[in-house]
C-alpha positions in Angstrom: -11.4 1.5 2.4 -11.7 2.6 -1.2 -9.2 5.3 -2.2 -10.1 7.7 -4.9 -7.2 9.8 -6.6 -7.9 13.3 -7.3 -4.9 15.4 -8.5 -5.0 19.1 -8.6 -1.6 19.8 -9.4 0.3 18.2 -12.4 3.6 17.4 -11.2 2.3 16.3 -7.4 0.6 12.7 -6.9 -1.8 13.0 -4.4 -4.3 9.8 -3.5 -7.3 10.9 -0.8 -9.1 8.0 0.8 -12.5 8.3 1.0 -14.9 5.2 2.4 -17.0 3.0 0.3 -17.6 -0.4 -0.4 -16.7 -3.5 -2.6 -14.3 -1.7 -4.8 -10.3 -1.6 -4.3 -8.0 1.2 -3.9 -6.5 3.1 -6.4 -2.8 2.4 -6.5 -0.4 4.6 -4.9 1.6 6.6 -7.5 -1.1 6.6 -10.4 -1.0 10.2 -11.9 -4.2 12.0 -12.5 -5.0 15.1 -14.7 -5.5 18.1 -12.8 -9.2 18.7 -11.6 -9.9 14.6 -12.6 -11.0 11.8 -10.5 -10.2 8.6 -10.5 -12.1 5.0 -8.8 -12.1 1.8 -8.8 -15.9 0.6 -9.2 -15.2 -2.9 -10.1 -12.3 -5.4 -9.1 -13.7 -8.7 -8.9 -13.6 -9.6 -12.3 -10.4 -11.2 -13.8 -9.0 -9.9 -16.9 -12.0 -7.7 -18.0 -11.6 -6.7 -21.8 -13.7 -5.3 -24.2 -16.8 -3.5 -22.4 -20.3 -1.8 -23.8 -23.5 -0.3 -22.0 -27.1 -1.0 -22.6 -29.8 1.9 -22.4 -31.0 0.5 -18.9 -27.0 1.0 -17.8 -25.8 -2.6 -17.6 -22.1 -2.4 -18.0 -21.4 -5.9 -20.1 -17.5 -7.1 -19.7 -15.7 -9.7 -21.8 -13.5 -11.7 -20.1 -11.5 -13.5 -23.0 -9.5 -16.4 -21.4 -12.7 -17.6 -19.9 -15.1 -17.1 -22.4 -17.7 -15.5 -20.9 -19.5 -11.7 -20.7 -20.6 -10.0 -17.8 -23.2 -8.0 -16.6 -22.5 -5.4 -14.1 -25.3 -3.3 -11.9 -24.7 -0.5 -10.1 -28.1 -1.5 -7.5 -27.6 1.5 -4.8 -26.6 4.3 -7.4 -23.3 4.9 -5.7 -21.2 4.7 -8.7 -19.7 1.2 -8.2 -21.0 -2.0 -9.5 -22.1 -4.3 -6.4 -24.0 -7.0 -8.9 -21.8 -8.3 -11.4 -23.5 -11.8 -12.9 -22.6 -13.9 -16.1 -24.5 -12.8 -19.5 -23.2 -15.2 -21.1 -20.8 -18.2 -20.2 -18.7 -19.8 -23.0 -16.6 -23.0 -23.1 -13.2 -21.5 -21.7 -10.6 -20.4 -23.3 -11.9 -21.9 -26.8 -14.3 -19.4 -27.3 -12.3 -16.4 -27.0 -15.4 -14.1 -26.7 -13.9 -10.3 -27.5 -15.6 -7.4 -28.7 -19.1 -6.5 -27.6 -21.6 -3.7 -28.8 -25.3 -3.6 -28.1 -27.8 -3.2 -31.2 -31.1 -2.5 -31.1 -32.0 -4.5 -27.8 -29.2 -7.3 -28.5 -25.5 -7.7 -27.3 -23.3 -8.8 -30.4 -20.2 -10.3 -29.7 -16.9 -11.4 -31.6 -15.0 -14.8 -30.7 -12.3 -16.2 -32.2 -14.1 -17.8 -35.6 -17.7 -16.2 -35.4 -20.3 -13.3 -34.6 -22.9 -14.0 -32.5 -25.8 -12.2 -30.6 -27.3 -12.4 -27.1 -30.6 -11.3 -25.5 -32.2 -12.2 -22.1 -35.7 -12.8 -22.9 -36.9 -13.7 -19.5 -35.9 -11.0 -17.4 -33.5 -13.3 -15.2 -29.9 -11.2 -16.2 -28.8 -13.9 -18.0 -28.7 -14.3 -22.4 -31.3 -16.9 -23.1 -31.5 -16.6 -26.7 -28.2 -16.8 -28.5 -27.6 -16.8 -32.1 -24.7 -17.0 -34.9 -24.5 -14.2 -37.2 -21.6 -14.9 -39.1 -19.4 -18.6 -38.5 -15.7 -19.6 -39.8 -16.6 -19.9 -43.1 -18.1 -16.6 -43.9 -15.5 -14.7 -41.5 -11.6 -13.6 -42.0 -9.6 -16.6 -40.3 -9.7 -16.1 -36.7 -6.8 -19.2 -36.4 -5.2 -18.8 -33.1 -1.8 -17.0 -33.9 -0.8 -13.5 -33.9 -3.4 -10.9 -33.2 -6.3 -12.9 -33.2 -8.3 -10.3 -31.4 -11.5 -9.6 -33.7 -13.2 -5.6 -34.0 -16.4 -5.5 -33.5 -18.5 -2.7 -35.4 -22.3 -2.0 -35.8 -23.3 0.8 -38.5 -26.1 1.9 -40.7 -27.2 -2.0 -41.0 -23.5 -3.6 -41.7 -21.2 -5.3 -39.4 -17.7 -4.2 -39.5 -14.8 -6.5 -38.6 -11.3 -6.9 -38.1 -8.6 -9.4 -37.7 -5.1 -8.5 -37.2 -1.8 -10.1 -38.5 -0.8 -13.9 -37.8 2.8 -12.6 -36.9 4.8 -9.3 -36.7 4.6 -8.5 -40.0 3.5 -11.1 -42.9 5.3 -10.3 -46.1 2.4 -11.7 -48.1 0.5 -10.5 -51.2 -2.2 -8.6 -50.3 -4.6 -10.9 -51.9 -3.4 -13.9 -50.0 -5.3 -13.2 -46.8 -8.5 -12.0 -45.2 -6.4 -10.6 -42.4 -5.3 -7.4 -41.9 -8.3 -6.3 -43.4 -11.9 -4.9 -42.5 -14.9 -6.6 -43.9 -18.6 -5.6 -43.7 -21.2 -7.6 -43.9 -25.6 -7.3 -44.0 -26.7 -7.3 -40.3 -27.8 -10.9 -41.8 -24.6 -12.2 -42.4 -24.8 -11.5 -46.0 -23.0 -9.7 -48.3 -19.4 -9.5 -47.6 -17.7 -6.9 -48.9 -13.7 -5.7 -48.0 -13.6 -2.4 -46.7 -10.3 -1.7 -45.9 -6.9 -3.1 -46.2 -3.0 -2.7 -44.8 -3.7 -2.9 -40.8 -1.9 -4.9 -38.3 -4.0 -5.0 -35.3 -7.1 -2.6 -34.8 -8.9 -4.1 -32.0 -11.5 -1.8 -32.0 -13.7 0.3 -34.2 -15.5 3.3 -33.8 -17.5 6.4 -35.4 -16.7 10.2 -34.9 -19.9 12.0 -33.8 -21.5 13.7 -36.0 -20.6 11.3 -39.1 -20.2 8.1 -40.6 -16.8 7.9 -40.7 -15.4 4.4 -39.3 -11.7 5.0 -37.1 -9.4 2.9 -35.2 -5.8 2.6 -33.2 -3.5 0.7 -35.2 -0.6 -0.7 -33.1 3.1 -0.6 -34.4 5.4 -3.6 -35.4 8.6 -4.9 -33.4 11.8 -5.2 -33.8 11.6 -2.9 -36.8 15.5 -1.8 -36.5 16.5 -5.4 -35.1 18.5 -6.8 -37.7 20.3 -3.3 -38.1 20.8 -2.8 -34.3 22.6 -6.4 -34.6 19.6 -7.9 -32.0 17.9 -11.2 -31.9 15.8 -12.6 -29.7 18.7 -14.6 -28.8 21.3 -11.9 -28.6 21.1 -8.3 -27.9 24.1 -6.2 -29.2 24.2 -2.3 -28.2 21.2 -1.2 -27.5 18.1 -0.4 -29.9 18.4 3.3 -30.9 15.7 2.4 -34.0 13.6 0.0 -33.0 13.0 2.4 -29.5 11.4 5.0 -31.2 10.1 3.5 -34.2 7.6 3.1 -35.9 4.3 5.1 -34.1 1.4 3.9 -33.1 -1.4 4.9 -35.6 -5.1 6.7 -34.9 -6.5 6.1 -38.2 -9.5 7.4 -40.6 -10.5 4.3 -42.4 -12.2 5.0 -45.6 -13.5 2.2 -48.1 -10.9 1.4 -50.6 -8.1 2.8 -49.1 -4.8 0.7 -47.8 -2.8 1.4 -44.3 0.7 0.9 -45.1 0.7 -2.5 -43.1 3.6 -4.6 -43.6 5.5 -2.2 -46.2 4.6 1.0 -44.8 4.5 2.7 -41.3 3.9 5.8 -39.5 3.5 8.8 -42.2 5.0 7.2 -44.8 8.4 5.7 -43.6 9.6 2.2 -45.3 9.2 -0.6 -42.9 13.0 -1.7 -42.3 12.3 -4.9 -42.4 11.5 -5.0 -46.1 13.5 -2.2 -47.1 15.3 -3.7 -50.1 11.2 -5.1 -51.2 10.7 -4.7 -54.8 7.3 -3.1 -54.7 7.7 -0.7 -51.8 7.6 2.5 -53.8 4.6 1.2 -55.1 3.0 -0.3 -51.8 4.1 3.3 -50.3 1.8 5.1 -53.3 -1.2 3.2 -51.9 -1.1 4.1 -48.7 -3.1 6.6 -46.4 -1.0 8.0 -43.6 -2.4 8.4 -40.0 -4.3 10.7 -39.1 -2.5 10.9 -35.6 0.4 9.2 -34.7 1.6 8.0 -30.7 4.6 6.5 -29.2 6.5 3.7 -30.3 5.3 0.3 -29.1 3.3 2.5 -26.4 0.4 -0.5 -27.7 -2.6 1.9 -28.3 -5.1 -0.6 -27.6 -8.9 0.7 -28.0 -10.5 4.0 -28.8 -13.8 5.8 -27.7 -15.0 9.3 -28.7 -16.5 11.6 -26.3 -20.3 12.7 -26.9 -21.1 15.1 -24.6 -20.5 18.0 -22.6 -19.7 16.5 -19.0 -15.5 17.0 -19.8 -14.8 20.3 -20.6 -14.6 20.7 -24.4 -14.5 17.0 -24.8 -17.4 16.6 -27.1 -15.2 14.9 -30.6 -12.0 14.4 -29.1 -10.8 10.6 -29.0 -9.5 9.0 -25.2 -7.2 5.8 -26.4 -6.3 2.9 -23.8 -2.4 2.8 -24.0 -1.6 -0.7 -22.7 2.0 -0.8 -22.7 4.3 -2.6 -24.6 7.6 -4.8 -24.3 9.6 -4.0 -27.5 11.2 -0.3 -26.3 14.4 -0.6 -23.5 12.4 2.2 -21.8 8.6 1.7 -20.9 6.1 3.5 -22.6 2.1 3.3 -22.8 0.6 2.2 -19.9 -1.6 5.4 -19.7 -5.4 6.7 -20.6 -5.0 9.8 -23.3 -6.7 12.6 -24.8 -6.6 13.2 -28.6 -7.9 16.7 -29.0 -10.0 17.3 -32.1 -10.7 20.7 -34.2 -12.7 20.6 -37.1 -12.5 16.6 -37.9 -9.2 16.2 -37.5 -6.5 15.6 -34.1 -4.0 18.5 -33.6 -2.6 17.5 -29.8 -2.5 14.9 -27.2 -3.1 15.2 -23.1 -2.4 12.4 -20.8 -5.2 11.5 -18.7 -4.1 8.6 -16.4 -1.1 7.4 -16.1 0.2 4.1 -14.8 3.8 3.9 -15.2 6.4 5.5 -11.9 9.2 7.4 -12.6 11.4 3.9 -11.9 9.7 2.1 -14.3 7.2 0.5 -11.9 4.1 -0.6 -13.9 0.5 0.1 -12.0 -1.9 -0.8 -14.4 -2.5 -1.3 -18.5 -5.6 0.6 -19.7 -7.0 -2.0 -22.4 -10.4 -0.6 -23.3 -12.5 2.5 -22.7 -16.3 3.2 -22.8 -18.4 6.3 -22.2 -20.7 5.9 -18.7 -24.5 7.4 -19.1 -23.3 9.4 -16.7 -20.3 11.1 -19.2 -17.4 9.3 -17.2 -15.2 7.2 -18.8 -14.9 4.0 -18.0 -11.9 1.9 -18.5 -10.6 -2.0 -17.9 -7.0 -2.7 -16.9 -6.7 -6.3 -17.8 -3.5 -6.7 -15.5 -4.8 -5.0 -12.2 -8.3 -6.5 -12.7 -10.2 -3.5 -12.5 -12.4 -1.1 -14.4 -11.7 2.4 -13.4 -14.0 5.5 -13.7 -12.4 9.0 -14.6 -14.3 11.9 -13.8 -14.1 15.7 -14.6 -15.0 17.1 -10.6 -13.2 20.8 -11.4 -9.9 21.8 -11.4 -8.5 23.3 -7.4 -8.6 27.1 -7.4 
C-alpha cells in the first residue's frame, strides 16, 4: 500500500493511505502544508541527486556514487514512474556524474573534471551518442575534496558552472583558484570567461522567469564561532551559542562581476569569525553583494527551482529550496522543502512546505534537489530515504 500525506490543518499530521503500486509509503510524521499532497512515485533508485525533464516527460536522475543517470517513465499515466532504465552508465564512483539539464534535444551533464552531453539516437532509452564539452583542463578543478559538487547551467548559448570550496573556508587570494567561482563558457567549450566570484558551495543554478538573471543557494560555513566557543573537533566545551545560529544560508542574485562574501564575508555583511583579525576584511567586505534572502544556519539549502506556472496558487516567481539538513547546529535544522515568496523581483517571506524533521529530533528524509513536473508538481529527491517525492496543490479542506 502506497500512503499519500495530505494535511489540512497546520499543527495536525495526518497520513491517508490510498492503494497504488510500485511506490513506498510516505513516512509517518512528515508535515505537509495545508491543502498539499504529498507521494512517493519513485523508491527504487539509490541515492537519486540532481534531476531534469525532457519535453516527452522523461524524468532523468543522477545517481552520483555510481555514476550513472536515469530515465524514468511514468507508462500508465498514474503519476508514478513504473520504468526507470539507465541513460547513461558511468565507471562508479570515478565519474561522479552530477548536475543534469536538457538542451535543445540533448542531456548535459557535470562530473567531477568535465561536461559532457548525451542523446539516444536509436530510440532504445538508452544515450548512444556521448560527447565531452568541456575536460579538466578547460574546467575549474573538480579534485576530489571539499564541495566538489559541479552547477550545471544552460543560457542564451553559454554554459554556466560552479565548483565549490576544497575545505570550510580557504583563506586564499582570490586569484589563486578557479573555485568558488562561476565560469561561462561557448556552448562549444570556448571562451571562458569568470562570471562570478566569493561562493562556497552553489550546487545549482537557475533563472527567474521572466529574465536573464542567473540565482543560486549558497550554503553556510562551520564551525564559524568554534574557536571562540572553546570547541574542537576533539573537544567540545559549553555549548555553541555562535556557531548555532550563525552564519545563514544564502539565496543569491548572481550578477557578472560582482563577489559573494565567501571566505571573508557572510550573511548581510557580517565578518566571518574565523578571519576576524584578516588584514583586508574591510576591504573584502566593500566588494561584496549581500543575499538577496537569507535561511537558517547550517539548515544546508541544497538546490533551487522557480515556479512557472499557475497550478500552486500564486506560485508563478516564487523559489522552492531543497533544505537538506546539516550537522554543525546542537539542534537540527533543514531537512525540509520551502517556499521563498517573491514580489516584484525580489523574496519578502518564507513558507515551509514539507517537512522531515519530528518534534524529537527524528530525521525522515533530506530534500536534495527539486524540479518542476509538466504537470506543475514539484518533484523532489531525498538522497537518504531513496525516494523522489511529488507535492501537489489538491485545495485546502473547507
Amino acid at each position: 500500500m502506497k500512503k499519500r500525506v495530505l494535511l489540512f490543518c497546520l499543527s495536525t499530521l495526518l497520513v491517508a493511505g490510498f492503494s497504488q503500486s510500485n511506490a513506498a509509503e510516505v513516512p509517518d510524521g512528515v508535515w505537509v502544508r495545508d491543502g498539499y499532497e504529498l507521494t512517493v512515485v519513485e523508491d527504487t533508485i539509490k541515492k537519486p541527486r540532481f534531476m531534469a525533464f525532457d519535453k516527452e516527460g522523461v524524468l532523468y536522475v543522477s545517481v552520483i556514487s555510481e555514476g550513472k543517470i536515469l530515465a524514468c517513465r511514468d507508462n500508465d499515466g498514474d503519476g508514478s514512474y513504473e520504468s526507470v532504465t539507465p541513460f547513461i552508465e558511468g565507471k562508479g564512483g570515478k565519474s561522479k556524474l552530477q548536475g543534469v539539464q536538457v538542451h535543445n534535444g540533448w542531456l548535459y551533464f557535470a562530473q567531477l573534471n568535465a561536461i559532457s552531453r548525451a542523446k539516444d539516437t536509436n530510440g532504445d532509452g538508452k544515450a548512444d551518442k556521448i560527447e565531452e564539452v568541456l575536460g579538466a583542463d578547460d574546467l575549474p578543478t573538480g579534485e576530489e575534496t571539499g564541495h566538489r559538487w559541479r552547477a550545471l547551467l544552460i543560457h542564451k548559448g553559454r554554459i554556466y558552472t560552479h565548483v565549490g570550496d576544497q575545505t570550510n573556508a580557504t583563506d586564499e587570494p582570490i586569484e589563486a583558484s578557479e573555485r568558488k567561482k562561476i565560469w561561462s563558457f561557448a556552448l562549444n567549450g570556448s571562451d571562458k570567461k569568470l562570471f562570478a566570484s566569493g561562493i562556497r558551495n552553489s550546487e545549482k543554478l537557475v533563472i527567474r522567469p521572466g529574465t536573464d538573471e542567473i540565482w543560486g543557494v549558497d550554503h553556510d560555513v562551520d564551525m564559524m564561532g568554534w574557536a571562540m566557543e572553546g570547541i574542537s573537533s576533539k573537544k567540545e566545551a559549553e555549548g555553541q551559542p555562535i556557531t548555532d545560529h550563525n552564519p545563514p544560508a544564502e539565496l543569491n542574485h548572481y550578477q557578472e562581476g560582482k563577489f559573494y562574501g565567501h571566505p571573508w564575508i557572510v550573511g548581510k555583511m557580517m565578518p566571518n569569525l574565523m578571519f576576524i583579525d584578516h588584514p583586508d576584511l574591510m576591504k573584502y567586505a566593500r566588494m561584496t553583494t549581500i543575499p538577496e534572502w537569507t535561511m537558517a544556519a547550517h539548515c544546508s539549502a541544497n538546490s533551487l527551482i522557480f515556479y512557472r506556472g499557475n497550478k500552486i496558487p500564486k506560485g508563478h516567481g516564487d523559489a522552492f529550496v531543497a533544505q537538506k539538513g546539516g550537522w554543525n547546529a546542537t539542534q537540527k535544522v533543514g531537512y525540509s522543502l520551502s517556499r521563498i515568496l517573491f514580489e516584484d523581483g525580489h523574496p519578502y517571506g518564507e513558507q515551509k512546505m514539507v517537512n522531515f524533521l519530528k518534534e524529537d529530533g527524528e530525521v525522515l528524509g533530506r530534500p536534495t534537489d527539486c524540479v518542476q513536473a509538466p504537470d506543475g508538481s514539484i518533484l523532489f529527491s531525498d538522497d537518504s530515504g531513496n525516494r523522489v517525492y511529488r507535492l501537489k496543490f489538491v485545495g485546502k479542506k473547507k
